[in-house]
N, C-alpha and C positions, 0 to 999 in steps of 0.2 A: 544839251544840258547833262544827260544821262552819260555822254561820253567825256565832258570833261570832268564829271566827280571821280567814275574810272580813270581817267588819266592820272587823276591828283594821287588815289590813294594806288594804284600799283604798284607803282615801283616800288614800293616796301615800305611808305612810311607807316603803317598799322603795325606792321612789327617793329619795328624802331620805336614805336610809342608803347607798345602793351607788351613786348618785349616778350622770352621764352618764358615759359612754364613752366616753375622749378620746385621739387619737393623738397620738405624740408629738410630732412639727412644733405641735398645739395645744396638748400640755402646755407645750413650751418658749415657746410665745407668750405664755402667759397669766403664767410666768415672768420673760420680759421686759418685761413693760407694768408690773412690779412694781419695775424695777432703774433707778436713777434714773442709773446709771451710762449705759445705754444710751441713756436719751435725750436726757443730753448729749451723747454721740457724735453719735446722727443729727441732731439742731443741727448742731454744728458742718457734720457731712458735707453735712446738706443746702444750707448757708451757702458753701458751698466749691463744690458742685455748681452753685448760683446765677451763682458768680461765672464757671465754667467756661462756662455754656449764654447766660448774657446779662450780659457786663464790662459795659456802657454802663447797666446799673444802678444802677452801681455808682460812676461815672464817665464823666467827660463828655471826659477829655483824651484827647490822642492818645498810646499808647504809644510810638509812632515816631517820635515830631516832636521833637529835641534843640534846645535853646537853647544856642549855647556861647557866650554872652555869659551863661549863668546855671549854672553848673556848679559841683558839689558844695554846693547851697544845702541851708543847712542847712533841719531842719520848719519849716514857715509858713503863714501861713494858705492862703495861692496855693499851695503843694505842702508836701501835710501829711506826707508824710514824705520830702518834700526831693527835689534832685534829685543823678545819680551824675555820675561822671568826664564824659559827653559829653553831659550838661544832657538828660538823659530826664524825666522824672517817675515815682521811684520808685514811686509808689502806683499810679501808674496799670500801669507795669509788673507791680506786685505781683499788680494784681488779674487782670491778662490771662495772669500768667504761670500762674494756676491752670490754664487752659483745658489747656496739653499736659500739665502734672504727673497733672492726674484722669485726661485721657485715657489715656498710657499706664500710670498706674496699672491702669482699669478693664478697657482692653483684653488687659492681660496675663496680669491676673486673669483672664478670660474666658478665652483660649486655653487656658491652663496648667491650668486646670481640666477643659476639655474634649479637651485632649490626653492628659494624664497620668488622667484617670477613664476615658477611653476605652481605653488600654492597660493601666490599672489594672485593669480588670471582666473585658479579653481574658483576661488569666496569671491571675486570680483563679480565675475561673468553668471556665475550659477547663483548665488547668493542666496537667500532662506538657511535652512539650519545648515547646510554646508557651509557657509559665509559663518553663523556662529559658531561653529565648532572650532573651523582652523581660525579664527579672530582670535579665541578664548586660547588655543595651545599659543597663537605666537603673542601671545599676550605674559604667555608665565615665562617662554624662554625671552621677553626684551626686557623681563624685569632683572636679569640676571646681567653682570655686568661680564663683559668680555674679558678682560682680562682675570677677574676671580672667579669664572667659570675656566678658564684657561687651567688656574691654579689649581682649582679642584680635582680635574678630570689629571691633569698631568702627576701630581702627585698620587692619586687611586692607583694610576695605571704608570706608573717608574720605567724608562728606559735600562732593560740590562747592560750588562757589559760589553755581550758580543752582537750587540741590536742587529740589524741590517740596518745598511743607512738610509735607504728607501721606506724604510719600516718606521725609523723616527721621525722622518719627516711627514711621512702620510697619515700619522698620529698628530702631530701639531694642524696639521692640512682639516685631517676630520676632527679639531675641537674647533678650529677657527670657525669652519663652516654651522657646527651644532649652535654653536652661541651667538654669528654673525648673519645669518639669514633673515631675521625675524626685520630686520631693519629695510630690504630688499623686497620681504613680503608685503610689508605694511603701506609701501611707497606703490608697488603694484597695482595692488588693490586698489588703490584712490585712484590710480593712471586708469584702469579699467572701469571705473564708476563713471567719470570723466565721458569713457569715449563711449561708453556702451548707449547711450542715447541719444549719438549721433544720426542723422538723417540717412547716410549711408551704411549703417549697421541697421538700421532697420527695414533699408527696401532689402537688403541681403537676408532678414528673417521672412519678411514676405514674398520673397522668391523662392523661399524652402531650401535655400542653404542649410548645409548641417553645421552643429556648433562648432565640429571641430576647422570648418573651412573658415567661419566666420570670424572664429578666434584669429589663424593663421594668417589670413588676407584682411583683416580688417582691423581687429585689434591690438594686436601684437604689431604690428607697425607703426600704429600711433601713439601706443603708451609705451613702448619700450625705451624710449631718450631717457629720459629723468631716470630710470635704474639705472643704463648702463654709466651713467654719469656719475653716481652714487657708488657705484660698482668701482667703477676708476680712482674717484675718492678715496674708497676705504682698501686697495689696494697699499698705499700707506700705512695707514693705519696697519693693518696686518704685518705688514711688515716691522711695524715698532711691536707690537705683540708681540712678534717671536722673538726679538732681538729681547723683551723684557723677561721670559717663560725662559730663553734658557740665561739669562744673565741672573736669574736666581737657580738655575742647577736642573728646571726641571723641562725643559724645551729637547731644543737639540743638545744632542750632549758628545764630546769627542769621544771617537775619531773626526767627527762630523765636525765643519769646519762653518763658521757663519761671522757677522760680524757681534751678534749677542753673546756667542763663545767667545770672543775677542775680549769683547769689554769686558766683558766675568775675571778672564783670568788677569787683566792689567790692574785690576780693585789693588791686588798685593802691595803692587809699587808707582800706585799713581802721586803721591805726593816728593815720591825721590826721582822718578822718570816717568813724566809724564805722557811721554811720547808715545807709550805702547798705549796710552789709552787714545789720545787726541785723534790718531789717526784712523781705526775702525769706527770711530764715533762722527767721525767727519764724512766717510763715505756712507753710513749708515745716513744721517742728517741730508747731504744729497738727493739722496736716490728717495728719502720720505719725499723732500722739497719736490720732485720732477715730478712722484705721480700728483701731488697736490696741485701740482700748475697746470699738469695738463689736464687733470678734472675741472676746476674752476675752469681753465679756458675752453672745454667743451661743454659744460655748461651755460656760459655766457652764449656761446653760438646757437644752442638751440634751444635758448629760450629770447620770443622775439620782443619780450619787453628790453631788453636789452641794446638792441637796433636800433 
């Protein structure tokens, strides 16, 4: 008897039935390799990301070299998408202008995530008047709205003439992150409430783990989905910020080339050639659309109401 229930189950059908073991960062992969949404995001993204790391791929002209014996030419074969008021080559501009829109897109995303998950897991995990303190600061900065904290800060602080161009961008970088965190913190926090009174977070206190292992290995791997996904989201989003900060004059400001510098200066002559606006605003529209799909589509994967 004993040997034929052995017989039955060896050859593998218990794993065939109960199948491997999979965490969830795997379960949501295997998720996403199925969502066809997703992988025209990271297209596009990674197409944008191309054009950010190597323009001359892309294009052979100079962003900088103005013809004003050819101005506002309309698409042609010599400038397929024409040139603006002071004989640029829109296309070429287009493609160069991705480089600072990704940049502070990705860098902002980056701060705000590690600024706001880092005070997020502090008030989370520790909680008592630590937990009221930082609740009550990110509580003043999410009253402030992002982009009129944008407004504010950029105008105090005006790019000069001979800026560095590193130097303006890392000024829209550090207001994005001042005014965009609180939203990163606040999400934290709940994820860390969530997990901290988990059964395995507490045999790891009563084994005399220190908090910072416990944080490391136990909680920060279970709440960290929902920010980076949120994180992904508002990569977007930041990227229409800058494109709005400098399309009012006070963002990036030329030499610095982006697509919100594009649309600023096509305002002139957008109702007699529309052209020089259509098309920074079309790539700019894009490249919003990819990171928003591919947030939504990584959030749907890891969250399993979803499934």
């Amino acid at each position: 008897m004993t040997d034929t229930i052995a017989a039955t189950v060896a050859p593998g059908a218990a794993g065939d039935d109960v199948g491997e073991a999979r965490s969830l960062t795997q379960d949501a992969w295997r998720s996403l390799k199925k969502n066809k949404m997703f992988w025209i995001s990271v297209a596009l993204i990674g197409v944008f990301v191309l054009m950010a790391i190597w323009p001359s791929l892309f294009t052979s002209k100079d962003p900088g070299f103005g013809d004003i014996n050819n101005v506002r030419a309309t698409p042609s074969a010599e400038h397929w998408f024409g040139t603006d008021t002071q004989g640029y080559d829109i296309y070429a501009r287009t493609i160069y202008g991705a480089r600072a829109s990704i940049i502070v897109g990705i860098l902002a995303s980056l701060t705000t995530l590690l600024l706001g998950g880092v005070l997020g897991v502090l008030a989370g995990f520790y909680g008592g008047w630590l937990d009221a303190l930082l609740s009550r600061i990110t509580d003043i900065f999410y009253a402030i709205p992002l982009i009129l904290g944008g407004i504010l800060f950029m105008a105090s602080f005006p790019n000069g003439a001979n800026s560095n161009y590193f130097v303006v961008v890392g000024k829209v970088v550090l207001v994005l992150t001042v005014f965009g965190w609180p939203t990163i913190a606040r999400l934290m926090r709940s994820s860390v409430l969530q997990v901290k009174p988990n059964e395995y977070v507490l045999a790891a206190r009563a084994l005399g783990a220190s908090p910072w292992r416990i944080i490391r290995s136990h909680i920060l791997p279970n709440a960290l989905a929902p920010a980076i996904v949120v994180a992904t989201i508002n990569l977007g989003v930041f990227i229409v910020v800058e494109a709005t900060l400098s399309f009012l004059g006070i963002g990036l400001t030329p030499p610095a080339i982006s697509w919100g510098v594009a649309i600023s200066d096509a305002l002139n002559a957008i109702r007699t050639y529309p052209h020089i606006l259509l098309f920074p605003s079309l790539f700019l529209s894009l490249a919003v659309l990819a990171f928003i799909l591919l947030g939504d589509a990584v959030r749907d994967a890891f969250d399993p109401k979803s499934r």
